[in-house]
C-alpha positions, 0 to 999 in steps of 0.5 A: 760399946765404949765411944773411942774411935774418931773421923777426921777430915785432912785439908789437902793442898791444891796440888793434889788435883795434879794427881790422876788418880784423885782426879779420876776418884772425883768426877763430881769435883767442883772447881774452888771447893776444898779437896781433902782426906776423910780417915778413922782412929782409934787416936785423937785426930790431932795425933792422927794428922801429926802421924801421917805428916811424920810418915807413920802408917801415912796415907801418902796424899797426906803426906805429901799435901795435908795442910790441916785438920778441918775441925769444923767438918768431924768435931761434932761427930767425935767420939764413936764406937768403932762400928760407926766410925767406920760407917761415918767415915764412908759416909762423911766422905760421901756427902762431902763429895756430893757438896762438890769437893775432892775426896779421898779415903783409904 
């Protein structure tokens, strides 16, 4: 299996926690943590972020509220299989909600 597929992690504004749902998806949030979108590509993550922002395939919290790649979060993790890409993706977006941030995946 060739190692193509990347997780990212998307920081989103704070705005978003005047969305209902993303607060109802996020009983555990912790007051000042960042909130943010954890994804999965088959493209580099950078080109993944510039899609969203540009409305292509975009999940619309990105969108709306995505300020930038938190690098700090996937980079040692990249690339992957696609199979475990999207394990990490569920599993990244579960430890990062377990530290008391605002998740959200697609």
């Amino acid at each position: 299996m060739r190692a193509k597929h990347n997780v990212y992690v998307v920081e989103l504004s704070k705005d978003v926690l005047d969305q209902k749902k993303f607060i109802k998806s996020n009983p555990g949030y912790v007051a000042g943590m960042p909130c943010v979108y954890v994804g999965m590509t088959g493209l580099d993550p950078d080109v993944r972020f510039d899609n969203h922002k540009a409305g292509i395939r975009a999940n619309t919290y990105v969108t709306r509220f995505g300020l930038r790649l938190m690098t700090e979060l996937f980079e040692h993790l990249n690339p992957m299989p696609y199979g475990d890409a999207q394990y990490m993706e569920v599993d990244l977006g579960i430890r990062l909600r377990a530290q008391g941030y605002g998740v959200w995946q697609a």
